[in-house]
MISETOR-525044 format. One record per residue (C-alpha): residue in three letters; x, y, z. Coordinates in steps of 0.02 Angstrom, whole numbers, plus 50000, padded with zeros to 5 digits. Layout:
BEGIN
alaXYZ;...
//
This chain:
BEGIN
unk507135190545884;unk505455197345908;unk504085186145806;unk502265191945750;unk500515184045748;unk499605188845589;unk497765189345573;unk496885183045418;unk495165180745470;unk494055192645578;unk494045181645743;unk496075179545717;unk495895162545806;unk496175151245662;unk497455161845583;unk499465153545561;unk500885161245639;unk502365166245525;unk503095153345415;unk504705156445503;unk503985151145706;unk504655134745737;unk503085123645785;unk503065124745990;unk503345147445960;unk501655144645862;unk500955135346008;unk501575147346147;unk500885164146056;unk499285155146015;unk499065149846203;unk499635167146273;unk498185175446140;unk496905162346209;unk497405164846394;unk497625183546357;unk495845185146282;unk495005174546424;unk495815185046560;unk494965198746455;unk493025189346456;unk493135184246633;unk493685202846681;unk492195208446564;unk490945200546656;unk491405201446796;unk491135218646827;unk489655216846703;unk488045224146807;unk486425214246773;unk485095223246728;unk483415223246853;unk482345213446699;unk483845202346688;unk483885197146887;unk482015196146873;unk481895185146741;unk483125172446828;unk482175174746981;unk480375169446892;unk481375156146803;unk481985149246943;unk480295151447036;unk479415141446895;unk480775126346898;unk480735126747090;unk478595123447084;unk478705111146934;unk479705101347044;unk478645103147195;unk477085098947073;unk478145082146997;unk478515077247159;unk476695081547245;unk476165069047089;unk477165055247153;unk476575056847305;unk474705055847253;unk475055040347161;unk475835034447322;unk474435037447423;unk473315030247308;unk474105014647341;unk474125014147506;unk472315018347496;unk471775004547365;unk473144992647459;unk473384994847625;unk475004986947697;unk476604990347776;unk477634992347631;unk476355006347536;unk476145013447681;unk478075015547709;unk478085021747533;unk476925032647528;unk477795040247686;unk479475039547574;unk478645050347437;unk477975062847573;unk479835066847624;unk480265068847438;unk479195081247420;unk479765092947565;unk481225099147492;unk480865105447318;unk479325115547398;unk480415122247533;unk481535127647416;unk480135139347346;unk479825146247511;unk480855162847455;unk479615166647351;unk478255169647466;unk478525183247564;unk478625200347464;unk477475188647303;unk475565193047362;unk474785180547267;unk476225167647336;unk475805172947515;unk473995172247489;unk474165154347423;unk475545147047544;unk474255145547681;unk473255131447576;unk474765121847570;unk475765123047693;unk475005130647856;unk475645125248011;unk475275122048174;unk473485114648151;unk472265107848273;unk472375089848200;unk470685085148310;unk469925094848171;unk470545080148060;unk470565064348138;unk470595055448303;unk471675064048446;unk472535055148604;unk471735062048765;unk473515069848820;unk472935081848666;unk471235087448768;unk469375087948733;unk469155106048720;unk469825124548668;unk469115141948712;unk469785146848544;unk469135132748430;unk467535125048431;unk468205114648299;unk469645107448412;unk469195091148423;unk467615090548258;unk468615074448197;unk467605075248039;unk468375057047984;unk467215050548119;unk465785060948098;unk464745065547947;unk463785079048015;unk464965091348113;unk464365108848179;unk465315124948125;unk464835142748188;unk463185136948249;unk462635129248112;unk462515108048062;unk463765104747918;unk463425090247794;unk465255080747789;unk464545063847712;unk465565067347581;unk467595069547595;unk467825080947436;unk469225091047378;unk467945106347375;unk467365101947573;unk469105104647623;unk469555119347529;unk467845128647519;unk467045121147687;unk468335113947828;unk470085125247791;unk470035138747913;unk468315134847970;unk467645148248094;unk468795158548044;unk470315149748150;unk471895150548062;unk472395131648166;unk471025123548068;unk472055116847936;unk471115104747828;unk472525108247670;unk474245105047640;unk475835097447665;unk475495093747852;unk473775085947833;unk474425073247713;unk475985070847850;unk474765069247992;unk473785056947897;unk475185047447865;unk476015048648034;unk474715052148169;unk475265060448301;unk477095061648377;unk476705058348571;unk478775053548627;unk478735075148669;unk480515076748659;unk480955058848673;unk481465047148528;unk480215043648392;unk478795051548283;unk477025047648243;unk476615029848247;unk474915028748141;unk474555009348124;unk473915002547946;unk472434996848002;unk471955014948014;unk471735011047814;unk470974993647820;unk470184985947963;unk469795004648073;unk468095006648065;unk468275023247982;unk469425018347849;unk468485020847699;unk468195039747759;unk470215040347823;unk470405036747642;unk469275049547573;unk470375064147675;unk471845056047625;unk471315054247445;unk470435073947429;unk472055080347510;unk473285075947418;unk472445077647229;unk471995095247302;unk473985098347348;unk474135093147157;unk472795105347098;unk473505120147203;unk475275117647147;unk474715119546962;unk473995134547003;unk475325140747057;unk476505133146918;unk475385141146802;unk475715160046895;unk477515157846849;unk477435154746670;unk477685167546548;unk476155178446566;unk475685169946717;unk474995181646864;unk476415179446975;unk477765185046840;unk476795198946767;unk476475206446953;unk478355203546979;unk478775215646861;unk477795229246938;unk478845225547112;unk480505223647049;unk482275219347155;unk481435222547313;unk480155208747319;unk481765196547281;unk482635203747440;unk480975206847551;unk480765188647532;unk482555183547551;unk482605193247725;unk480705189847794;unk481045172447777;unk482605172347858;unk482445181047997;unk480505185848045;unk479875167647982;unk481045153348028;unk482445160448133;unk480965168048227;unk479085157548219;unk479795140948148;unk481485139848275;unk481885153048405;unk479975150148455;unk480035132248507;unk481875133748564;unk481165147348682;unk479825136648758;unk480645119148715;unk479155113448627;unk478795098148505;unk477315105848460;unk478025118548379;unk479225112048268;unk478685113148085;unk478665094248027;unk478005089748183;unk477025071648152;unk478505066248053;unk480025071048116;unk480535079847949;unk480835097148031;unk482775098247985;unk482615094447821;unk481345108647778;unk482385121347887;unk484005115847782;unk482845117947617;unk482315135847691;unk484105139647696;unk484415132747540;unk483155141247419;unk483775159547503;unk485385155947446;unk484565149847277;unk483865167347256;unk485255177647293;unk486455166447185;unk485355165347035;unk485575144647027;unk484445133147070;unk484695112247037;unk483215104146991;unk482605087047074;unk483205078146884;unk484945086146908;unk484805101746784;unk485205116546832;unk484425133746795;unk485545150846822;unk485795168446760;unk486095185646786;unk485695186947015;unk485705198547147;unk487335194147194;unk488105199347020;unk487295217747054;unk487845220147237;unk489545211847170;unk489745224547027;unk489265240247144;unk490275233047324;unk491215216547268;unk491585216047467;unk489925215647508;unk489515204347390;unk490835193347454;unk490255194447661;unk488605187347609;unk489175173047513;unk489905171147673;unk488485172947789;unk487295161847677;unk488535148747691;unk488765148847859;unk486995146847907;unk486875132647767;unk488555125747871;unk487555126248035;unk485925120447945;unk487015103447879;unk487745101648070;unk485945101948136;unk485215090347993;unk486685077648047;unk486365077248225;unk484395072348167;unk485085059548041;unk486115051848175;unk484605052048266;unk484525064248366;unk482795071948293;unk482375091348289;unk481215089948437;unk482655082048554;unk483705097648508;unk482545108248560;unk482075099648735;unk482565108248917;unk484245102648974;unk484885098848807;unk486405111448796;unk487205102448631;unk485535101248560;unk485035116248591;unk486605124948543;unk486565116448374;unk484865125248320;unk485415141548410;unk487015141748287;unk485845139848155;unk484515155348212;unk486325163148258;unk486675161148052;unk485065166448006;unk484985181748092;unk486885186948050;unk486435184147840;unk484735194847880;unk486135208647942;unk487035204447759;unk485295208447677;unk484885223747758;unk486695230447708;unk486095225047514;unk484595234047526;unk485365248847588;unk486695246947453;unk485285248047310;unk484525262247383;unk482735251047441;unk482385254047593;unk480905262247574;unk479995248847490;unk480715232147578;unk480015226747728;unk480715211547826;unk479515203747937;unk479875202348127;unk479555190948267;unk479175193248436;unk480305179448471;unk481975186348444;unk481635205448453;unk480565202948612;unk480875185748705;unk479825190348880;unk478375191348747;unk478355172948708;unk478005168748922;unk476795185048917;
//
């Protein structure tokens, strides 16, 4: 006997079935109809296809989140360092340390927004330029040598020395200012390795130099560098100007990603292929190529990216990270929440679900081999071991991950062709994996 749901409302969800259904035939067609009409959302949007304001808007919302957190946690580490500074002592030195690693990977994360964002790419450099000269900074071991032919500056170690020379001509650094190292001291001469800025100023200070090479161990700065040194009133000057200018930069560039903000506005001008320009420049030209495949090459500390520290595998896991944040459209902030919507990989799905489907699978791969590399280095084997000569495990670990890196740059390329932009996305190359003998030229 065939039985009938009748509608009385307009949704037809709260409406009775006959009088006649016994009570579990009224539960059955009310479940079918729910399950039925679910089926027929989730097939909806699934083939739904985003619209390009939609992906951008997730895109700048997730950019914003991503530099609010690196801003909160840049705060904490000011405050930490302020301790340190009016307290010197194992323990605030050890935290401020702490806060400096909690503030890697929320910035990292925002790394995918640099390349193909001008004003990003522009601004990057006063926060997180890498390699620098550190002699420029502070006091050097004599392993790190007196002298360069490219930098005068090499060795200016304006902690010790309130009058330093640059480009000929005598340089008042009495005072250690915030301005002096933005306007004065970063880039000085012109030399890109004059980093006065950033991210790895605030880890050398903290650190010193690493000088195992590519034994155990990282940069073994004593306290007394803050107390009893005789330059540790100007030490914490730097370390003071440094990190409230990290602060002030990173609401700068907080503020480019709010509604109206530079950043967002330009965004819309540039459309889908800035989101996969940056996606593929940092994966391939950028860390499979300068920030791994470089030192692998030449098995040297020197040039890993955290190098006072011994931090490098957590920023290249980050890296990987905040790519796949982009092309997902989800990104979980450092207080748990999580912003999504409408991504890149709902338009490639919706056009070439198979497609769509291979790079989920490449991007987790490389995040696979970026968690296998991260392990080895919290089981201590540290980034720079990997990397050393004669280390086959080591080294095969970060070539797995460059191996990754390279294969979901492949992935991108296909989505760019896909979407018909390949005349306005550029990925950026390296020398290091498109032309090796380069690197020993």
């Amino acid at each position: 006997m065939k039985r009938a749901v009748h509608f009385d409302s307009p949704a037809g969800m709260d409406a009775p079935a006959s009088a006649g259904d016994p009570p579990e035939m009224k539960t059955i067609s009310t479940l079918a109809l729910s399950i039925g009409m679910a089926a027929m959302s989730t097939s909806f949007v699934a083939a739904a296809e985003p619209t390009a304001e939609e992906i951008l808007k997730t895109y700048a919302d997730i950019a914003l989140a991503g530099y609010e957190d690196a801003l909160t946690t840049a705060r904490a580490l000011d405050a930490a360092t302020d301790a340190l500074i009016a307290n010197p002592g194992e323990e605030t030195l050890s935290a401020a340390r702490e806060a400096w690693r909690a503030s890697r990977p929320s910035y990292q994360q925002t790394e995918a927004f640099r390349f193909g964002n001008t004003i990003v790419d522009e601004w990057e450099g006063k926060v997180n330029a890498w390699p620098l000269d550190e002699g420029l900074i502070d006091y050097v071991d004599t392993s790190y040598g007196s002298e360069s032919d490219e930098n005068g500056l090499y060795t200016a170690n304006v902690i010790a020395n309130s009058k330093i020379t640059i480009d000929g001509a005598e340089v008042d650094a009495a005072e250690i200012t915030p301005a002096f190292l933005q306007d004065t001291l970063q880039e000085a001469g012109g030399i890109e390795a004059n980093v006065a800025t950033g991210y790895h100023a605030v880890e050398f200070l903290l650190w010193g130099q690493d000088l195992h090479g590519t034994e155990a161990g990282a940069g073994e700065r004593p306290v007394t560098d803050y107390s009893t040194d005789a330059n540790a009133k100007r030490r914490g000057q730097y370390l003071d100007a440094v990190t409230d200018l990290l602060v002030t930069d990173l609401e700068e560039m907080v503020a480019n990603w709010k509604e109206g903000g530079a950043a967002r506005t330009a965004l819309a001008e540039s459309g889908i292929a800035t989101i996969l320009t940056g996606m593929g420049s940092l994966s391939f030209g950028e860390l499979a190529g300068e920030r791994m495949k470089l030192g692998l090459l030449l098995h040297d500390p020197e040039e890993e990216h955290d190098c006072f520290s011994d931090n490098t595998h957590v920023s290249h896991l980050n890296d990987a990270v905040g790519i796949q944040n982009v092309y997902l459209g989800k990104y979980t902030r450092v207080d748990g929440s999580v912003i999504e919507g409408p991504s890149i990989s709902q338009l490639i799905a919706a056009r070439d679900p198979a497609l769509d489907t291979e790079i989920r699978g490449l991007l987790d791969a490389t995040l696979t081999a970026m968690h296998e590399m991260s392990a080895r280095a919290e089981g201590g084997e540290a980034y720079d071991q990997m990397i050393a000569e004669g280390n086959e495990a080591g080294n095969a670990a970060v070539q797995k991950a460059i191996d990754g890196l390279v294969a979901q740059t492949r992935g991108i390329e296909r989505a760019v062709a896909l979407l018909e932009l390949g005349d306005t996305v550029t990925i950026e190359q390296s020398d290091s994996l498109t032309n090796p003998d380069a690197v020993f030229q």
